[in-house]
C-alpha positions as CSV (number, residue, x, y, z in Angstrom):
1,X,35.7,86.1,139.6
2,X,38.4,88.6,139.2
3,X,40.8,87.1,137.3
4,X,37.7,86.1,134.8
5,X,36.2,89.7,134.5
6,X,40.1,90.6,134.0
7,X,40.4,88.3,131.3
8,X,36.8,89.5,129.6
9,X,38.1,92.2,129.5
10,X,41.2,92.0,127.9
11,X,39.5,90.1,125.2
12,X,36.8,92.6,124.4
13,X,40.2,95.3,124.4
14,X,41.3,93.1,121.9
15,X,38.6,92.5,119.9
16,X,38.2,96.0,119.5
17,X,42.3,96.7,118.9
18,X,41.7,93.7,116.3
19,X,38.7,95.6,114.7
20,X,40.6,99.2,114.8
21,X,43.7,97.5,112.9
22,X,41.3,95.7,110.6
23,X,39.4,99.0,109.6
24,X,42.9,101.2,109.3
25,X,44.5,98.3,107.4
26,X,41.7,98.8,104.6
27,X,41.0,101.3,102.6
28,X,37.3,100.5,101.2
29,X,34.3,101.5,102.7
30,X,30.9,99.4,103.1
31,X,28.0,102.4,102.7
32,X,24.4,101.6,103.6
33,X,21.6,103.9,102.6
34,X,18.0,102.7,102.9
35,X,16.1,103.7,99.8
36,X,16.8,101.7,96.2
37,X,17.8,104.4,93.7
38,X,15.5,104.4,90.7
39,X,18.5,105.5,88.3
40,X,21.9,106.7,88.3
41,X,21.7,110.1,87.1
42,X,21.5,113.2,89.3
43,X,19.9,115.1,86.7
44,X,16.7,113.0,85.9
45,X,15.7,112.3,89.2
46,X,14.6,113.9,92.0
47,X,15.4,110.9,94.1
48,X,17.5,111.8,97.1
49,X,19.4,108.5,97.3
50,X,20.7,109.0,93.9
51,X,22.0,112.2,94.7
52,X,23.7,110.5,97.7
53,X,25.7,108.1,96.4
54,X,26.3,109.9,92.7
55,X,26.7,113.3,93.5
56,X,31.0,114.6,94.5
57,X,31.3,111.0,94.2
58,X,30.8,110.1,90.4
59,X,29.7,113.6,89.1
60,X,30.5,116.8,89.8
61,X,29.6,120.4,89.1
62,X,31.0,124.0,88.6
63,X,30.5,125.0,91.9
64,X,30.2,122.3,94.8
65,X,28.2,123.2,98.2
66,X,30.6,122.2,101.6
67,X,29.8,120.7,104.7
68,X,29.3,124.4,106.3
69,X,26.2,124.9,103.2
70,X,28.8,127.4,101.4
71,X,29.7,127.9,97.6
72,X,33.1,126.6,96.4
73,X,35.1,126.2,93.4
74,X,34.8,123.0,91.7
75,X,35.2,122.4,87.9
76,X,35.0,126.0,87.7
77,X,38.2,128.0,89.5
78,X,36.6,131.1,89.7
79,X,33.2,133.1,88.4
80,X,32.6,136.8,88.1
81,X,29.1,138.4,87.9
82,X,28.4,141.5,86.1
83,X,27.6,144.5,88.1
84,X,23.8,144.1,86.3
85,X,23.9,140.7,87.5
86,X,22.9,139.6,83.7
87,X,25.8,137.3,83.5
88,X,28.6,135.2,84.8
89,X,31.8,134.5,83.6
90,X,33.1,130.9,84.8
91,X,37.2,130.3,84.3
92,X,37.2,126.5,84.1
93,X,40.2,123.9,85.1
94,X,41.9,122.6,82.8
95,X,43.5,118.8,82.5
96,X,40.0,117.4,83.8
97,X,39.0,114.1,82.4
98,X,35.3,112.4,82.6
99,X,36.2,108.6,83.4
100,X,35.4,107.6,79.9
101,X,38.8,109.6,79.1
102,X,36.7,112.3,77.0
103,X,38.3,115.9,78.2
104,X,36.0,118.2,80.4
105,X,35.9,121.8,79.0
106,X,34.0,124.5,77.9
107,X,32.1,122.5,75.1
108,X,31.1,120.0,77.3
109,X,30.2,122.6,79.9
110,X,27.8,124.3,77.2
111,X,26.3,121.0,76.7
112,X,25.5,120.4,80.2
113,X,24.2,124.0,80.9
114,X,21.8,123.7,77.4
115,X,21.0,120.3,77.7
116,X,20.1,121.6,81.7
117,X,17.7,124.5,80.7
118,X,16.4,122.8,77.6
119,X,12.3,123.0,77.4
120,X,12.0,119.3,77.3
121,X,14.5,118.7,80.2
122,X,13.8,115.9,82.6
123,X,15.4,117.7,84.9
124,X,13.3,117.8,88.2
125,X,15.0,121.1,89.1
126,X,14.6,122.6,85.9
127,X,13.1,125.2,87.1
128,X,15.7,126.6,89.1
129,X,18.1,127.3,85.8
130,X,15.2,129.4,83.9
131,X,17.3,132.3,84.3
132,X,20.0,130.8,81.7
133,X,19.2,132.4,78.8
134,X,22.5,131.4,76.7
135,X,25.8,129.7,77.5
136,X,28.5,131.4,75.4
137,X,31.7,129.4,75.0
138,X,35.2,132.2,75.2
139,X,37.9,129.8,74.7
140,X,38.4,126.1,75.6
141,X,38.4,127.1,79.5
142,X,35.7,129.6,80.0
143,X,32.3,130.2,79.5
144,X,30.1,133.1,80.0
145,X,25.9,132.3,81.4
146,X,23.5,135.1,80.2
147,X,20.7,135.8,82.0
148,X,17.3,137.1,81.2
149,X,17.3,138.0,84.8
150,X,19.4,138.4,87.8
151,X,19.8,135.5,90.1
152,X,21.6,135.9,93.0
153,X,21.6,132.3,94.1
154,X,22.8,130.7,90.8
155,X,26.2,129.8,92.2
156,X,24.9,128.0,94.9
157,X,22.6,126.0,92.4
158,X,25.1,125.3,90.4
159,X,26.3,123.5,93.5
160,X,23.6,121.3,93.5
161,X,23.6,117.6,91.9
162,X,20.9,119.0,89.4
163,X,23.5,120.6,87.9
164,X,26.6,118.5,87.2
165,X,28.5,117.9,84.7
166,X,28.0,115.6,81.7
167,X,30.0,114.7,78.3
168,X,27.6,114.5,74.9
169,X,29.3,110.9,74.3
170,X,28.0,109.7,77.8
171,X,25.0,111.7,79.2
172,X,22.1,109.4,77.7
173,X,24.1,106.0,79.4
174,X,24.3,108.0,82.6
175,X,20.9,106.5,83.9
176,X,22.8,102.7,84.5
177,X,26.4,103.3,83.2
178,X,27.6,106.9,84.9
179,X,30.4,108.9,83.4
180,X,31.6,111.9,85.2
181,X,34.6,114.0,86.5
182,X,34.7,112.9,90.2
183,X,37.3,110.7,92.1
184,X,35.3,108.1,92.0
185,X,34.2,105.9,89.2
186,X,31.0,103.6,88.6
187,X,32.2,100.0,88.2
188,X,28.6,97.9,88.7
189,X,25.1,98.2,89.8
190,X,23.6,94.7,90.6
191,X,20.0,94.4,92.5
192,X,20.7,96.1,95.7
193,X,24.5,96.9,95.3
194,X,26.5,99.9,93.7
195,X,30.1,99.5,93.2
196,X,32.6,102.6,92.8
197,X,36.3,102.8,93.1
198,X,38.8,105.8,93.0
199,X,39.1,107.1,89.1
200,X,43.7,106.9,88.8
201,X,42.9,110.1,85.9
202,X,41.0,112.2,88.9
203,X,42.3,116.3,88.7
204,X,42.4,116.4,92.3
205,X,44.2,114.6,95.2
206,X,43.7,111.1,95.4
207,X,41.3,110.7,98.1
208,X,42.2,107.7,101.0
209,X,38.6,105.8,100.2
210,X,40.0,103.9,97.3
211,X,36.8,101.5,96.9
212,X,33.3,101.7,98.3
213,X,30.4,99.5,98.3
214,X,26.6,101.0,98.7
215,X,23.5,98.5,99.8
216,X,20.2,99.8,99.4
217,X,18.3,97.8,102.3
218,X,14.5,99.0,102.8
219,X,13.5,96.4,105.1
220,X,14.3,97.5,108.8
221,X,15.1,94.4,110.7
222,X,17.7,93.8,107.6
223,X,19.5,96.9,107.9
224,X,19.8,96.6,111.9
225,X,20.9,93.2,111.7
226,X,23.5,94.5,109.1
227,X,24.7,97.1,112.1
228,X,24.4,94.7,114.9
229,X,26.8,91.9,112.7
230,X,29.6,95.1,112.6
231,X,28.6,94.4,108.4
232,X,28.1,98.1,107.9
233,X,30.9,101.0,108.0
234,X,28.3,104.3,107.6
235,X,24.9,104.4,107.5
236,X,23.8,108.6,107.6
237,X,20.1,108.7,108.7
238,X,20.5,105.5,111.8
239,X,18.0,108.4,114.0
240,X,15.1,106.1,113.8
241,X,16.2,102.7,114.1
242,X,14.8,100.3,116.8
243,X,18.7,99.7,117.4
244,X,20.3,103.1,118.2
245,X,20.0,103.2,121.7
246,X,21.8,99.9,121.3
247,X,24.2,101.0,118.8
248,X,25.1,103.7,121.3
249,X,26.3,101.9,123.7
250,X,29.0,100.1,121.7
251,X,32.9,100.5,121.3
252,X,32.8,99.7,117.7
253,X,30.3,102.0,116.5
254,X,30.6,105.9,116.8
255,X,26.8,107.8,116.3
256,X,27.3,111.9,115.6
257,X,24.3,113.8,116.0
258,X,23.2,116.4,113.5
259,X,20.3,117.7,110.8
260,X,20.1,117.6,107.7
261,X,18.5,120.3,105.1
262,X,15.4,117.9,104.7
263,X,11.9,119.6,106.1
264,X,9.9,116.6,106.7
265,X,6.3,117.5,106.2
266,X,2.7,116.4,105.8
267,X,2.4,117.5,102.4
268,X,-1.4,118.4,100.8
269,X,-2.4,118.4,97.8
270,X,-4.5,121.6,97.3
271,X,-6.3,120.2,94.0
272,X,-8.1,117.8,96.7
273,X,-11.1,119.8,97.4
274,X,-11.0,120.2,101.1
275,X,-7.7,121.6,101.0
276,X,-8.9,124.6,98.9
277,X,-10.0,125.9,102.7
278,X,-7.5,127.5,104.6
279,X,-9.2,126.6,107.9
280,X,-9.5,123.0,107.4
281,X,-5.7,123.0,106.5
282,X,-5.0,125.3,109.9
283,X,-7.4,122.5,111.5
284,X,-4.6,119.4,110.5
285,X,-2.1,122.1,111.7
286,X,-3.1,121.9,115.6
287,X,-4.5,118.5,115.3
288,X,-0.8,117.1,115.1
289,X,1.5,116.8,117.7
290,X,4.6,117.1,116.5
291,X,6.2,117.6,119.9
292,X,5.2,113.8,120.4
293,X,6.2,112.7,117.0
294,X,9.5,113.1,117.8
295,X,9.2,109.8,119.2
296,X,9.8,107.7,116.2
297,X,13.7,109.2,117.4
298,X,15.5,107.5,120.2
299,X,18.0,109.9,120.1
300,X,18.6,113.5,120.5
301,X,15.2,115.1,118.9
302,X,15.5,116.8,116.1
303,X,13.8,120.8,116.0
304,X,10.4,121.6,115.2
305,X,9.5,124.2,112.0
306,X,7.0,126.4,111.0
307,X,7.4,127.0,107.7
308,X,9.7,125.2,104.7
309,X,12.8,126.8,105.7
310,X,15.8,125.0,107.5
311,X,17.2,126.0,111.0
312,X,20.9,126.6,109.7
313,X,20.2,129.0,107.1
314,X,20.9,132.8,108.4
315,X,17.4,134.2,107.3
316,X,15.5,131.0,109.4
317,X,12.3,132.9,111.2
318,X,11.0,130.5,114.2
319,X,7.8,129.9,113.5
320,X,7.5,126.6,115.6
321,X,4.6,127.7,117.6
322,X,2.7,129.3,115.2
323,X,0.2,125.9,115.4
324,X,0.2,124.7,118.9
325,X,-1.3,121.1,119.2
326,X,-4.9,121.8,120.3
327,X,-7.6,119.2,119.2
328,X,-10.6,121.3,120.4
329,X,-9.3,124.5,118.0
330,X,-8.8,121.8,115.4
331,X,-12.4,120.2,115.6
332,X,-13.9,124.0,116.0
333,X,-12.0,125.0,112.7
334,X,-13.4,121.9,110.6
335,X,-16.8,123.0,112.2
336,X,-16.7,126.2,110.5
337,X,-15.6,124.7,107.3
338,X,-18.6,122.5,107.4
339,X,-16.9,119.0,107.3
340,X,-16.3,117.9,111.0
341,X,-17.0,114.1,111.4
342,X,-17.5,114.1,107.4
343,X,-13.8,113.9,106.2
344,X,-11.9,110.5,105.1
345,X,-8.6,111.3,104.0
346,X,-5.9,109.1,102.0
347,X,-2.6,109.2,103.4
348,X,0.1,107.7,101.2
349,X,3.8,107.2,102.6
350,X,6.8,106.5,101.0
351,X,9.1,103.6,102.4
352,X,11.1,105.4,104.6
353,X,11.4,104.9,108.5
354,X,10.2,108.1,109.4
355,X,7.1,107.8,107.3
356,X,6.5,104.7,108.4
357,X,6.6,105.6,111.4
358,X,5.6,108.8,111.3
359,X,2.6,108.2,109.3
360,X,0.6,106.1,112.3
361,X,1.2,109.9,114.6
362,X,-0.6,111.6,112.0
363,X,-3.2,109.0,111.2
364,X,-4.0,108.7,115.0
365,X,-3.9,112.7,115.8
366,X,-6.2,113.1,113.1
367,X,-8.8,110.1,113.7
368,X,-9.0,112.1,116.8
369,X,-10.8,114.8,115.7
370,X,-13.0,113.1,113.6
371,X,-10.7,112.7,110.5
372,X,-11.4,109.0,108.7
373,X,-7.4,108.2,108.0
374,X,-6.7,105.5,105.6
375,X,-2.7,104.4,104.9
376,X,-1.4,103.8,101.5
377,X,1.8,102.5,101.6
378,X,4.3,102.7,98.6
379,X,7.7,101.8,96.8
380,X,9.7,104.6,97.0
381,X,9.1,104.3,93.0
382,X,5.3,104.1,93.2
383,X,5.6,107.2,95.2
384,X,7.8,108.8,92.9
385,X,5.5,108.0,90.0
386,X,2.1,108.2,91.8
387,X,2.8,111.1,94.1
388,X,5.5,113.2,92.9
389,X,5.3,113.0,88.9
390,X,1.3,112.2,88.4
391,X,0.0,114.2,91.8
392,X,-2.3,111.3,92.7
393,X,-2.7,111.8,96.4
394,X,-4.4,113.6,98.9
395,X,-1.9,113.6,101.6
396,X,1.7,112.7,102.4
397,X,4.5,112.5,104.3
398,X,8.2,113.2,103.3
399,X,11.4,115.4,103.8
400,X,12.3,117.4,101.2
401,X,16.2,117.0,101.2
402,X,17.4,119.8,99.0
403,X,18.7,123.2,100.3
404,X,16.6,126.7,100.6
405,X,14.1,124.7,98.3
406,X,11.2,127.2,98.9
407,X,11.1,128.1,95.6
408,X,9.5,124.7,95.2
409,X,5.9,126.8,96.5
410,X,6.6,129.4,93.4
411,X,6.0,126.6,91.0
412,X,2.6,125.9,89.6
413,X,3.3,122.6,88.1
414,X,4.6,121.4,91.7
415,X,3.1,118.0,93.0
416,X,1.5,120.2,96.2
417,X,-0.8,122.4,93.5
418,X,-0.4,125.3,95.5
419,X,-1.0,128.2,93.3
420,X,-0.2,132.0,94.7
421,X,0.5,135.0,92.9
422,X,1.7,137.0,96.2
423,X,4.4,134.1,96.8
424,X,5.7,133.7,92.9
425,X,6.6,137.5,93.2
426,X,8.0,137.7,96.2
427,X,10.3,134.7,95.0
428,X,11.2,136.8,91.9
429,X,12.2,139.7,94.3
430,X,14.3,137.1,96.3
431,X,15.9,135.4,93.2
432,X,16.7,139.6,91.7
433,X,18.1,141.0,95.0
434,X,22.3,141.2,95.3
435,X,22.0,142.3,98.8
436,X,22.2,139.8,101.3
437,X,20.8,141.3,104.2
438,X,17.9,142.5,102.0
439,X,17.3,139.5,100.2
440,X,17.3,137.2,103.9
441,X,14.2,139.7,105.0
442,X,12.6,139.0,102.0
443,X,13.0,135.2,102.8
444,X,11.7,135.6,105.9
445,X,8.4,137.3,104.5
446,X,8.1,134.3,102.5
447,X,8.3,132.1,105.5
448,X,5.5,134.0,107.5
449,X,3.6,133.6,104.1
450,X,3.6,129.8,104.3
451,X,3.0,129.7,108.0
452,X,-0.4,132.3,107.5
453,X,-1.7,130.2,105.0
454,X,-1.0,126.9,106.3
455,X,0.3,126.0,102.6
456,X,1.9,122.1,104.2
457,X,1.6,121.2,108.1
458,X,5.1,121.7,108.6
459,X,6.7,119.2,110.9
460,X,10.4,118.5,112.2
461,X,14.3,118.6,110.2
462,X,14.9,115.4,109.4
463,X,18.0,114.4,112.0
464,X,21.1,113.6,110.2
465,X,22.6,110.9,112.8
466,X,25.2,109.1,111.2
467,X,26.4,105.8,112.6
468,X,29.6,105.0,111.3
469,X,32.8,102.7,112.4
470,X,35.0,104.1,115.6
471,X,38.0,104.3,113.0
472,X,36.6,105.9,110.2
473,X,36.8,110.0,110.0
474,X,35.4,112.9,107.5
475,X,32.0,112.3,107.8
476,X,29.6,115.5,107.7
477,X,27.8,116.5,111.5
478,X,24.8,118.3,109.5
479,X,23.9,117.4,105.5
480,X,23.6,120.7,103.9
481,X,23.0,118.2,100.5
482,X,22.0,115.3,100.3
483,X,25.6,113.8,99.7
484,X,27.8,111.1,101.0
485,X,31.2,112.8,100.4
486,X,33.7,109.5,99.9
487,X,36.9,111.5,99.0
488,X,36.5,113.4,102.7
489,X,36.6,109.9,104.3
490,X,39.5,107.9,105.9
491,X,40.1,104.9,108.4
492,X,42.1,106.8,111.3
């Protein structure tokens, strides 16, 4: 019995030296993510999955967020603001090519900063650019933004994959045949398979990841099997799968724990007439139990929120508790708004584990206090037609993936119809203040404002617990953006 438990275990040492040597031999990555993009272009969609496998891969922008959530060069070198903060001067590289071989400068620069604050933009994040008032081209390596306004987090939006780069000849092919700057270039996108491989004209280093696959796989048991067969190298958001305690125990597989900038939330839609009562939305509030929701997570849990602000950003106010689960406060609350035992709700959930999961909590939690729940489930395009573009819903449940997004409550064409004078100014105070420490109090106001009113029932961060291969190195704890970064990658 020794000699045999000896020898087991000398083959399972070299299975796994055999699988090591494998992974360092190659320098291709196979990339699952769960969601089927609906395009390829960054700057038409708001999906989150497109962002992921496009953005710092295929296309890049002037500025580029890191892994800590801060502004860095990118196609720009540098950028200088005004004193006024009416304008900023970006000092582009030079020798950048798109992957088309078209040259990257200030023209093309222009074009994507226009073509990004146009009026008829599809643009979901249009709105975050309104400040743009011109682009002024100075030479063939530097243009100057005006502003009709300060905006003291324009570099950082720049950052984002709204904003990337585009060349005239390209940007209306972008949707299924991408052209951009970044190290990586699009080769194919076939059903549920997108192809890159590293761009030989790239301005920067060569990155080590000279090839990687993505598969989009929205059925579960698929996906785990895909893990459990050793199939997969990284998969970012393994948190809720049936299979991660499993996963965790293996030699082969290496699970890192962290959050991402995505506030999941039970999102209402305040032209639903209930909704237009603060109480009854305070009522769903305490009816859910978030602390138990945390279920759907084998793993470490992720933290609780209050409001639609993430728990990495400096000006974060804990507002947790401000809705302690208490069904007898709920039921008393939809008393006083005079529909207790009288309110059937549609809930409609997007394909993702967490809503799927997630959605039976907060159909049960509110069934018991007298809520009628009914589940709507969706493609993640039906939901980003239904939900998102035509507001047809009356309740839903998502993450929200994109960084200090709570602008998203100053908007009045926003799928939540949430309409509030006192939080569009305070925004535009947020948006004009240069002082940090200033601004940060201001987003904490804005915080407490969303909590008061109970805008969203404001869950959990969505985890950001990557399962990747033992050998394989550079992948991001916590995802500031939603972005799988390929030229940080390598097999060790």
């Amino acid at each position: 019995m020794i000699r045999l438990s000896t020898l087991k275990m000398a083959l399972a040492s070299l299975c796994l030296v055999m699988l090591v040597d494998h992974a360092a031999a190659s320098d291709a990555v196979q990339v699952e993510l769960q969601l089927q993009p609906p395009h390829l272009d960054p700057t038409q969609t708001a999906s989150a999955t497109t962002a992921e496998a496009m953005h710092l891969n295929v296309f890049q922008g002037l500025t580029r967020i890191d892994r800590e959530g801060r502004v860095q060069p990118a196609l720009a070198r540098h950028w200088a603001v005004a004193d006024d903060g009416r304008s900023i001067r970006f000092e582009l590289r030079r020798g950048v090519l798109f992957h088309d071989g078209e040259v990257f400068d200030a023209h093309s620069a222009a074009f994507s900063l226009e073509r990004l604050v146009n009026e008829t933009s599809d643009n979901p994040q249009h709105h975050l650019f309104q400040a743009i008032q011109a682009v002024e081209v100075i030479d063939e390596d530097e243009i100057e933004l005006i502003l009709s306004r300060a905006d003291a987090l324009l570099p950082f939006r720049l950052g984002l994959s709204a904003a990337v780069m585009v060349h005239p000849a390209s940007a209306g092919d972008n949707r299924q045949q991408p052209v951009g700057t970044g190290p990586y270039r699009f080769v194919g996108w076939r059903d549920d398979t997108l192809h890159l491989e590293v761009f030989d004209g790239y301005w920067g280093q060569r990155p080590p990841i000279s090839e990687a696959v993505f598969h989009f796989t929205a059925n579960r048991l698929e996906l785990e099997n895909g893990l459990n067969e050793g199939l997969i190298d990284i998969y970012p958001d393994g948190s809720s799968l049936g299979s991660y305690l499993q996963l965790a125990q293996r030699h082969d597989y290496v699970i890192e724990d962290g959050i991402s900038e995505g506030e999941v939330i039970l999102a209402l839609n305040h032209a639903h007439a209930p909704f237009a009562d603060r109480r009854v939305r305070r009522a769903l509030a305490h009816a859910i139990d978030r602390q138990a929701m945390l279920d759907i997570y084998p793993g470490n849990k992720p933290p609780l929120i209050g409001s639609h602000f993430s728990p990495l950003h400096p000006a974060y106010v804990d507002l947790a508790d401000r809705y302690p689960h208490d069904r007898e406060r709920a039921r008393a609350l939809l008393e006083e708004a005079g529909v207790a035992d009288s309110l059937a709700l549609t809930l409609s959930l997007p394909p993702t584990i967490y809503a799927e999961l997630g959605g039976l909590y907060v159909a049960s939690d509110l069934e018991a206090v007298g809520i009628k729940v009914e589940l709507e489930r969706l493609t993640w395009g039906e939901w980003l037609s239904q939900v998102f573009t035509r507001h047809d819903y009356q309740m839903t449940l998502v993450s929200h993936v994109e960084p200090l997004d709570i602008d998203i409550y100053a908007r009045d064409d926003y799928y939540f119809n949430y309409h509030s004078a006192e939080f569009r100014a305070l925004w535009q105070a947020i948006e004009s203040t240069a002082d940090e420490a200033k601004r940060h109090r201001l987003m904490a106001r804005a915080q407490r404002l969303l909590a008061d009113e109970a805008v969203n029932v404001f869950l959990f961060m969505k985890p950001h617990q990557s399962i990747r291969k033992t050998g394989l190195k550079g992948a991001w704890g916590n995802s500031p953006i939603p972005a799988l970064v390929l030229e940080e990658l390598y097999w060790e």
